[in-house]
DRENMARTOR-865505 format. One record per residue: residue number from 1; x, y, z negated of N, C-alpha, C in turn. Coordinates in nm, 4 decimals, always signed. Each point is the difference from the previous one (the first is absolute). Example, Ala and Ser with C-alpha at 12.3 -4.5 7.8 and 13.67 -1.06 7.14 Angstrom:
NODE/tivo/n_xx/n_yy/n_zz/ca_xx/ca_yy/ca_zz/c_xx/c_yy/c_zz
NODE/1/+1.3190/-0.5690/-0.7800/-0.0890/+0.1190/+0.0000/+0.0900/+0.1200/+0.0000
NODE/2/-0.0350/+0.1050/+0.0720/+0.0820/+0.1190/-0.0060/-0.0770/+0.1090/-0.0730
This chain:
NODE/tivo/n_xx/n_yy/n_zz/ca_xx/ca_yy/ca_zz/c_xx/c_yy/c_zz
NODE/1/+1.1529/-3.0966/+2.9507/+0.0327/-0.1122/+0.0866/-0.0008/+0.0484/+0.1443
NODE/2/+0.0882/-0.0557/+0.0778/+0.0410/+0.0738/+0.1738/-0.0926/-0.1397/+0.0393
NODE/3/-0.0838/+0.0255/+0.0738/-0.0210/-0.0718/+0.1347/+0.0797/-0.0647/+0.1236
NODE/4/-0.0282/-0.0998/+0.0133/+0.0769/-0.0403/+0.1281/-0.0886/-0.0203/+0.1335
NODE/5/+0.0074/-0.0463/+0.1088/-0.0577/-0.0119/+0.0873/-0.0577/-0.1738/-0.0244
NODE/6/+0.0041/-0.0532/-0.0704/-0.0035/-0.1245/-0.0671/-0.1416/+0.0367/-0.0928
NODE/7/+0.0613/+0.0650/-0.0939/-0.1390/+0.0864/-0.1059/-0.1139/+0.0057/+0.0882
NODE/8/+0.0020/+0.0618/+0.1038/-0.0965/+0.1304/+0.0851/-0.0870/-0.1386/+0.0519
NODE/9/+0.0626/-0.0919/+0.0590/-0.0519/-0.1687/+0.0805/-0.0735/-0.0356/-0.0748
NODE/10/+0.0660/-0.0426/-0.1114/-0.1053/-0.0765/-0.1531/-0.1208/+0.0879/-0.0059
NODE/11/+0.0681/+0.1173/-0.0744/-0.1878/+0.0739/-0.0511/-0.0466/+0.0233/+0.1633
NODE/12/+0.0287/+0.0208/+0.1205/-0.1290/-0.0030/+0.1351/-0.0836/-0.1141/-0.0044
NODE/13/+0.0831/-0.1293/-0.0597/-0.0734/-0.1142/+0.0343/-0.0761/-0.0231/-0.1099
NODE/14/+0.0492/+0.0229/-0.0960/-0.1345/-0.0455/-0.1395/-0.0954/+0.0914/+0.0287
NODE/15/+0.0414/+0.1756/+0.0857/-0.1253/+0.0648/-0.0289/-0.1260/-0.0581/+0.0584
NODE/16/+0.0585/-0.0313/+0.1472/-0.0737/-0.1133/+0.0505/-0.0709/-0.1408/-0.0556
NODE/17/+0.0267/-0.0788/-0.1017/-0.0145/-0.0949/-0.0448/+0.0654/-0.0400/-0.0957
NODE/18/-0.0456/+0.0971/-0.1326/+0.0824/-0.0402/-0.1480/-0.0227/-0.1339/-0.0356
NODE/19/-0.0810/-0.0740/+0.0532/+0.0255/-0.1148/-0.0487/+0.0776/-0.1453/+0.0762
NODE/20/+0.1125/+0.0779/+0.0780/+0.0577/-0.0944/+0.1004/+0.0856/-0.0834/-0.0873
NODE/21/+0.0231/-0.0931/+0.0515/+0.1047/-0.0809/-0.0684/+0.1555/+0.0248/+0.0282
NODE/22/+0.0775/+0.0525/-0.1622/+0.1230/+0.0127/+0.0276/+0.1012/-0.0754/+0.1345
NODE/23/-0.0401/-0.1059/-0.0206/+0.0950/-0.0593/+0.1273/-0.0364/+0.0025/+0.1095
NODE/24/-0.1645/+0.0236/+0.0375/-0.0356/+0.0770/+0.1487/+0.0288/+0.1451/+0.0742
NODE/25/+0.0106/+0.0445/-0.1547/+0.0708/+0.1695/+0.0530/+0.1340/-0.0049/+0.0375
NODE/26/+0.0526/-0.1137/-0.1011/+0.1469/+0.0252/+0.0688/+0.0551/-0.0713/+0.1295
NODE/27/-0.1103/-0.0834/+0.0240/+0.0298/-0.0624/+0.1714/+0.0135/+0.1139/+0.0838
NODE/28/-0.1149/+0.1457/-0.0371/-0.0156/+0.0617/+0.0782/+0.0871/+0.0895/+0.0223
NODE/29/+0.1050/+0.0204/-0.1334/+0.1362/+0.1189/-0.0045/+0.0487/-0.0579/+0.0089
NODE/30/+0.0807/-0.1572/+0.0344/+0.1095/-0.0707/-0.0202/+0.0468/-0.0189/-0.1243
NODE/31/-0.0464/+0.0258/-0.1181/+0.0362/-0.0930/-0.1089/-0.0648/-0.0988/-0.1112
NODE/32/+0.0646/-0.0167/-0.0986/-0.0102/-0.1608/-0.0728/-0.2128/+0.1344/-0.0507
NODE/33/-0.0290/-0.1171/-0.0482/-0.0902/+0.0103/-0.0837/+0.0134/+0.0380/-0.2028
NODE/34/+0.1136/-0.0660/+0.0295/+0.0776/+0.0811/-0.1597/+0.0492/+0.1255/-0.0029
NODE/35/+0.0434/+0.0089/+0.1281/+0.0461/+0.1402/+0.0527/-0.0710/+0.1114/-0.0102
NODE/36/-0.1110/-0.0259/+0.0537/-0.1087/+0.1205/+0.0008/-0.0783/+0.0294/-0.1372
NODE/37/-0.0229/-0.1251/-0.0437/-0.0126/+0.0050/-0.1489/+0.0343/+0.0755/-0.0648
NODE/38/+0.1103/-0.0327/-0.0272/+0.1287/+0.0837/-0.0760/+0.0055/+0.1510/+0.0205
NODE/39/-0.0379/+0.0399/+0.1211/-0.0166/+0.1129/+0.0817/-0.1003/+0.0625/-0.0547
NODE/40/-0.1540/-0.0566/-0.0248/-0.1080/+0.0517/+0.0023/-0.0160/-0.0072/-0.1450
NODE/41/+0.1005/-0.1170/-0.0634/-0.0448/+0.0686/-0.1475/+0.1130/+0.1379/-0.0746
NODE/42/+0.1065/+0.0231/+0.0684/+0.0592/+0.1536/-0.0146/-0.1118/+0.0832/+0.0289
NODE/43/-0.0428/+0.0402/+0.1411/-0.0714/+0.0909/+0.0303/-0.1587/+0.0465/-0.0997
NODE/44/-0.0446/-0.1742/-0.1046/-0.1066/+0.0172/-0.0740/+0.0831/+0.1108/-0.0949
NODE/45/+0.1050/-0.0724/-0.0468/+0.0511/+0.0917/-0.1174/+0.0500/+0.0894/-0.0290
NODE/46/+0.0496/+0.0427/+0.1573/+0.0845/+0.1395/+0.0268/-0.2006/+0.1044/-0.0571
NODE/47/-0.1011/-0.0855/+0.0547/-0.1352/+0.0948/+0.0481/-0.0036/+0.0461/+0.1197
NODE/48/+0.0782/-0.0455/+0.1186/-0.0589/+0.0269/+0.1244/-0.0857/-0.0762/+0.0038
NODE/49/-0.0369/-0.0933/+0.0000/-0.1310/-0.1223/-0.0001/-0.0745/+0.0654/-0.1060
NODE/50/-0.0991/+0.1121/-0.0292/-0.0716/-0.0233/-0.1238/-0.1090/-0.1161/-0.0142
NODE/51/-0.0741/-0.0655/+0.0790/-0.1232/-0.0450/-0.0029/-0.0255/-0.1157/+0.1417
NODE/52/-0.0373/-0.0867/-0.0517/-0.1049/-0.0584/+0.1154/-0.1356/+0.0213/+0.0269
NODE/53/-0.0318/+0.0151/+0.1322/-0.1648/+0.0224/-0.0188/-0.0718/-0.0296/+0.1699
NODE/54/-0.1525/-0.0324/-0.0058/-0.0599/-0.0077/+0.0580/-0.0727/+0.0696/+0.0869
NODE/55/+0.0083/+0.0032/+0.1169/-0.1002/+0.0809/+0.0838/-0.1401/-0.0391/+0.0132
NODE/56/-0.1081/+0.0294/-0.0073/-0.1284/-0.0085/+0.0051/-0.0592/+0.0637/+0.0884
NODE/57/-0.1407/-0.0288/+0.1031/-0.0744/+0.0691/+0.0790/-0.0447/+0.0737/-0.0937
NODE/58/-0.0119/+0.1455/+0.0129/-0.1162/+0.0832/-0.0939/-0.1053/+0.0345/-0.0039
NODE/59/-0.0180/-0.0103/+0.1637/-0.1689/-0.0403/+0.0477/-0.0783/-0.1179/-0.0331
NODE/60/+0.1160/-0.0900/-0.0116/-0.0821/-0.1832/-0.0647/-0.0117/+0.0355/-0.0884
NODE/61/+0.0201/+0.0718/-0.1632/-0.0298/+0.0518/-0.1086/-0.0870/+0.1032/-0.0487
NODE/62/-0.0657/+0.0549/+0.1515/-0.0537/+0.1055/-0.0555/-0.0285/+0.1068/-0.0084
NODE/63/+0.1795/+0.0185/-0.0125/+0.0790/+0.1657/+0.0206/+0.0177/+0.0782/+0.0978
NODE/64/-0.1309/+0.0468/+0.0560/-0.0667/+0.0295/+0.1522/+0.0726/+0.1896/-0.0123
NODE/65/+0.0078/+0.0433/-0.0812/+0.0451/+0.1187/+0.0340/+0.1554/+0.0574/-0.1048
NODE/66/+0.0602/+0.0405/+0.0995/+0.1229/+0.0419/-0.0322/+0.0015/+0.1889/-0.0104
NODE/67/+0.0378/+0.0543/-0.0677/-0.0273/+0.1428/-0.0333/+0.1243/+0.0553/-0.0459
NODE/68/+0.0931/+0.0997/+0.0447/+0.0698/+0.1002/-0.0415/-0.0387/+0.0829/-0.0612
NODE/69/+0.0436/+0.0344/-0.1445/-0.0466/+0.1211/-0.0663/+0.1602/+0.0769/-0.0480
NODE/70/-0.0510/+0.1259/+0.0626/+0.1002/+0.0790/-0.0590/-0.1087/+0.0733/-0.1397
NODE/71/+0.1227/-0.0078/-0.0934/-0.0169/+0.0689/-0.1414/+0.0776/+0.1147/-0.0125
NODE/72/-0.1147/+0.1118/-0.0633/+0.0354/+0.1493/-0.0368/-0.0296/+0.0313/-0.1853
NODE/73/+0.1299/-0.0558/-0.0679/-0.0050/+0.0288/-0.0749/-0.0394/+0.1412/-0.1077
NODE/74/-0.0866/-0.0384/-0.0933/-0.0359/+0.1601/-0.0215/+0.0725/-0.0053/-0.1572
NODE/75/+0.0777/-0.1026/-0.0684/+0.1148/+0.0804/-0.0784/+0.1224/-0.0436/+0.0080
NODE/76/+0.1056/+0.0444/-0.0362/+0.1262/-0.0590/-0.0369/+0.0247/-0.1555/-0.0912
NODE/77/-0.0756/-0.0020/-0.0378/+0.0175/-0.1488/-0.0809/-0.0873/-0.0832/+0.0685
NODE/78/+0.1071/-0.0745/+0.0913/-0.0914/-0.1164/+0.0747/+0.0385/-0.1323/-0.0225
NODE/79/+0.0215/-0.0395/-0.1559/-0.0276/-0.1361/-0.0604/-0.1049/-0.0727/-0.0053
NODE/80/-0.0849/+0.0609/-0.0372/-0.1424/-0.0609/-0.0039/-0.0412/-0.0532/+0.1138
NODE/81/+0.0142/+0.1238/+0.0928/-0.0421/-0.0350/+0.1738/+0.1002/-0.1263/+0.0303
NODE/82/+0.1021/-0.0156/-0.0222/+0.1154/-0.1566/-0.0097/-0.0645/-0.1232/-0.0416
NODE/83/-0.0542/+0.0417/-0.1354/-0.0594/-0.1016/-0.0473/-0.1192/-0.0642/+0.0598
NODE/84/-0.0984/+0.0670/+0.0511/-0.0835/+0.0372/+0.0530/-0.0146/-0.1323/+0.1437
NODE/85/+0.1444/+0.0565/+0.0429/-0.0250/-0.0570/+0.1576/+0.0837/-0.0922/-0.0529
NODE/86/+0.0312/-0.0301/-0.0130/+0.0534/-0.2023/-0.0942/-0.1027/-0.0416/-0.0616
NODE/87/-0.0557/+0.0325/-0.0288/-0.1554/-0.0724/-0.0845/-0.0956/-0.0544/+0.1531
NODE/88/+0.0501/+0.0403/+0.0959/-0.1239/+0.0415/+0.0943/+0.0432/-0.1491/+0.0812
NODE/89/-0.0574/-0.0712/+0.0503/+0.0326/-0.1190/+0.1049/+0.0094/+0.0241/+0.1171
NODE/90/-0.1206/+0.1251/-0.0017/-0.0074/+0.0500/+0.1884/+0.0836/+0.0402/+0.0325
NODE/91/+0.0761/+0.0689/-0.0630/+0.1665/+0.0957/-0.0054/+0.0949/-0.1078/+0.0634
NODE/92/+0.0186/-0.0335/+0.1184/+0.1296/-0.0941/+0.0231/+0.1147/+0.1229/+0.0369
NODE/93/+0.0191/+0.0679/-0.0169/+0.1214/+0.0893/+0.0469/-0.0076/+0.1479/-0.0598
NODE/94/+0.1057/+0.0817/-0.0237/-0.0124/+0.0940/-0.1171/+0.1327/+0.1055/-0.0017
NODE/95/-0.0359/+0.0627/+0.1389/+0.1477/+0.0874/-0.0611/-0.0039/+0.1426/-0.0369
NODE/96/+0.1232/+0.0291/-0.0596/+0.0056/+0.1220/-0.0248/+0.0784/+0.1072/+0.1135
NODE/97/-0.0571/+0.0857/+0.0570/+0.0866/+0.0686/+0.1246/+0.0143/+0.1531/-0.0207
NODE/98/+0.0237/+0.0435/+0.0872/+0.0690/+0.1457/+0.0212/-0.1496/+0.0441/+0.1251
NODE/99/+0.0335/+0.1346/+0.0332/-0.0942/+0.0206/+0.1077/-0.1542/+0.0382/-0.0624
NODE/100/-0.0921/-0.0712/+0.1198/-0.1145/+0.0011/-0.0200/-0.0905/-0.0833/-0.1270
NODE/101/-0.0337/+0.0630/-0.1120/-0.0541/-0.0870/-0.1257/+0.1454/-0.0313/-0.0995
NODE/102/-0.0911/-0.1043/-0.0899/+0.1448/-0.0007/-0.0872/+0.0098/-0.1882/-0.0239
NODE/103/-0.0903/-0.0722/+0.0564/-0.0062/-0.0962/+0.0029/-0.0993/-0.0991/+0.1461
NODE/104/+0.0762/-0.0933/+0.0343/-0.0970/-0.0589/+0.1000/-0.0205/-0.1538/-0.0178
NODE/105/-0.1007/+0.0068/-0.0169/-0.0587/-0.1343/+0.0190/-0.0629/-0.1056/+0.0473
NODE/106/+0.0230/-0.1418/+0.0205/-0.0363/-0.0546/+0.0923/-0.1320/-0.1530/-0.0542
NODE/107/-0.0997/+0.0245/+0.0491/-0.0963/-0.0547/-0.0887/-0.1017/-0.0515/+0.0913
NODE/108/-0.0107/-0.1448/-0.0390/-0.0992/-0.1015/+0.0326/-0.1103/-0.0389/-0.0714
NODE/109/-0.1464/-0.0008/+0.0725/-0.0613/-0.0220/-0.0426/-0.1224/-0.0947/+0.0783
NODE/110/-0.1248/-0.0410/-0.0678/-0.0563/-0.0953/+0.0841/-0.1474/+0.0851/+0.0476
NODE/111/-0.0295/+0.1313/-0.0625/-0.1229/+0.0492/+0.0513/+0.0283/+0.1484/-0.0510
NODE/112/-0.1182/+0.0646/+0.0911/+0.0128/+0.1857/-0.0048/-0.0600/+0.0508/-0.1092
NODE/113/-0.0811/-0.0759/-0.0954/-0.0288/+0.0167/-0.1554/+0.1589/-0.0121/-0.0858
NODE/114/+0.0574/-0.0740/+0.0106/+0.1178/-0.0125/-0.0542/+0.0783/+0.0807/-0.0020
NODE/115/+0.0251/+0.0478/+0.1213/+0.1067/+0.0825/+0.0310/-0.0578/+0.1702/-0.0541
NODE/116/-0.1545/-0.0164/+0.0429/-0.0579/+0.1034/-0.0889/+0.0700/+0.0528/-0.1453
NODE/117/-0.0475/-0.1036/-0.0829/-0.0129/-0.0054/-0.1615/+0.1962/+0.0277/+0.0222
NODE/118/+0.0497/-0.0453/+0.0526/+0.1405/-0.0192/+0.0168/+0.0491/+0.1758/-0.0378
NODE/119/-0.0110/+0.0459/+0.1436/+0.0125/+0.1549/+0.0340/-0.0422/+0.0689/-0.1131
NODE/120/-0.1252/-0.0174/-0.0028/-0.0400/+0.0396/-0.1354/+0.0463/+0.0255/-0.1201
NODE/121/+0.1001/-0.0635/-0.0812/+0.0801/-0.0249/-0.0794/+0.1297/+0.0322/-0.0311
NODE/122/+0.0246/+0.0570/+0.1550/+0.1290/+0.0768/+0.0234/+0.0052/+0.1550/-0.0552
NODE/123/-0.1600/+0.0461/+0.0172/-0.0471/+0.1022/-0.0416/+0.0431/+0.0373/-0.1446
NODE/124/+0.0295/-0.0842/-0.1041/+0.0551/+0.0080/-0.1156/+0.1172/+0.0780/+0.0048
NODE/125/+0.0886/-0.0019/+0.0778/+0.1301/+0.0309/+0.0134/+0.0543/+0.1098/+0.0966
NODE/126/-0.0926/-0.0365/+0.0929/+0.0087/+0.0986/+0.1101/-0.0747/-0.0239/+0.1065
NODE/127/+0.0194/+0.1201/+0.0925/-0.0852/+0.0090/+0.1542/+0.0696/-0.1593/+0.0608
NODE/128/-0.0015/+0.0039/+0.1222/-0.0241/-0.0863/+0.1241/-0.0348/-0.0064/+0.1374
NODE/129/+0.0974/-0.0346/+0.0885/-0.0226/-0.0009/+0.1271/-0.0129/-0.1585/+0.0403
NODE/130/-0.1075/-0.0414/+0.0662/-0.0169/-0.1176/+0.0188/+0.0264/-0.0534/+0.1972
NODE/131/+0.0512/-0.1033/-0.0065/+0.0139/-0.0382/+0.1768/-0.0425/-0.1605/+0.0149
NODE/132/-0.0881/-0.0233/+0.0770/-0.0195/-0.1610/+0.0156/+0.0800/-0.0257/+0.1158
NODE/133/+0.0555/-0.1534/-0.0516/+0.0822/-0.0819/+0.1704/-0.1221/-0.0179/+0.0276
NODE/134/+0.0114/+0.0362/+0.1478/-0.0866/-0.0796/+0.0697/+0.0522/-0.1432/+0.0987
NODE/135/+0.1359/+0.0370/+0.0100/+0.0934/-0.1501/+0.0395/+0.0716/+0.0165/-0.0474
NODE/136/+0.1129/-0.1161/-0.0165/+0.1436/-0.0414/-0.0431/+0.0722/-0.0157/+0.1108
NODE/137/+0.0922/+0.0943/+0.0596/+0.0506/-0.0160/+0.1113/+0.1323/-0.0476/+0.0035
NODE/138/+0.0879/-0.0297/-0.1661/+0.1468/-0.0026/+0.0184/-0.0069/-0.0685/-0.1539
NODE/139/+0.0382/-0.1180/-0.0251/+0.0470/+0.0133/-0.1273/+0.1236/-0.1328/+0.0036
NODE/140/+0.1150/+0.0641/-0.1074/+0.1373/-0.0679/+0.0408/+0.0525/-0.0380/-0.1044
NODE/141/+0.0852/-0.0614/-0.0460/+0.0563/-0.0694/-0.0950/+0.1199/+0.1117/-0.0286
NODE/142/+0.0026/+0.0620/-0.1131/+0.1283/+0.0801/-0.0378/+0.0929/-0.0231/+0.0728
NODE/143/+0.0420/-0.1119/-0.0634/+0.1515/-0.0467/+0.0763/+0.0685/-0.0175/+0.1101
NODE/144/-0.1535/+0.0610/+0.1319/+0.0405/+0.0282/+0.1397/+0.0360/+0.1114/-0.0138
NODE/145/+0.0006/+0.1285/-0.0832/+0.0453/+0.1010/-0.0259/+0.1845/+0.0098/+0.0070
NODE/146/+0.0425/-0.0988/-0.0472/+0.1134/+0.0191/+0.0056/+0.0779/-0.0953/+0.0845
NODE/147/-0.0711/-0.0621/+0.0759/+0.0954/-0.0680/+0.0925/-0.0386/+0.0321/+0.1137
NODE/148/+0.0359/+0.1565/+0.0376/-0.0110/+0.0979/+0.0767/+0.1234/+0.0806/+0.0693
């Protein structure tokens, strides 16, 4: 599915407030409320829309420390280690890269026992380089990525 400059309006504004009302978004692009509809249910089904979801404070929850771990795999079969970090809740982010390590991960937690037993466990699979945020200085909505 091609994008229009129409597309790009809709998903800025739901990212902002997925739960706006069809016919308030379209006051805001100039069209009908069936219009955008119609619009936003292509884009569900094309799968540019995968999901709706909620932002949460993570400090009101808890989730007082945020931790980068780079992973140094010590074999070639890293299914388990897959499985592993999908089983895991603290695991909110999970990629696989090139470069430094063979995986990086991005992981929340609510105390330094946790994150302990956490690290710990990685040990199964492989070494580890660990980094704490100490602030959040930038965080952006994908989709400013491309309307650049």
């Amino acid at each position: 599915m091609e994008l229009d400059n129409i597309d790009f309006q809709i998903l800025r504004l739901l990212s902002e407030n997925s739960r706006i009302q069809w016919k308030d978004l379209g006051e805001q692009i100039h069209m009908t409320g069936q219009a955008v509809g119609n619009r936003i249910k292509k884009l569900e089904e094309s799968g540019v829309i995968k999901a709706y979801s909620l932002i949460v404070d993570e400090m009101k929850l808890g989730l007082i420390f945020t931790a980068f771990v780079i992973i140094y795999m010590k074999t070639a079969n890293h299914d388990a280690f897959i499985r592993f970090i999908n089983d895991r809740n603290e695991v909110v982010e999970a990629h696989r890269v090139s470069g430094e390590g063979c995986y990086h991960l991005k992981i929340k937690v609510h105390s330094q026992e946790q994150l302990n037993l956490f690290v710990d466990s990685i040990l199964d699979y492989g070494n580890y380089t660990l980094y704490l945020s100490i602030q959040e200085v930038k965080k952006r909505n994908p989709l400013t990525a491309k309307l650049q």
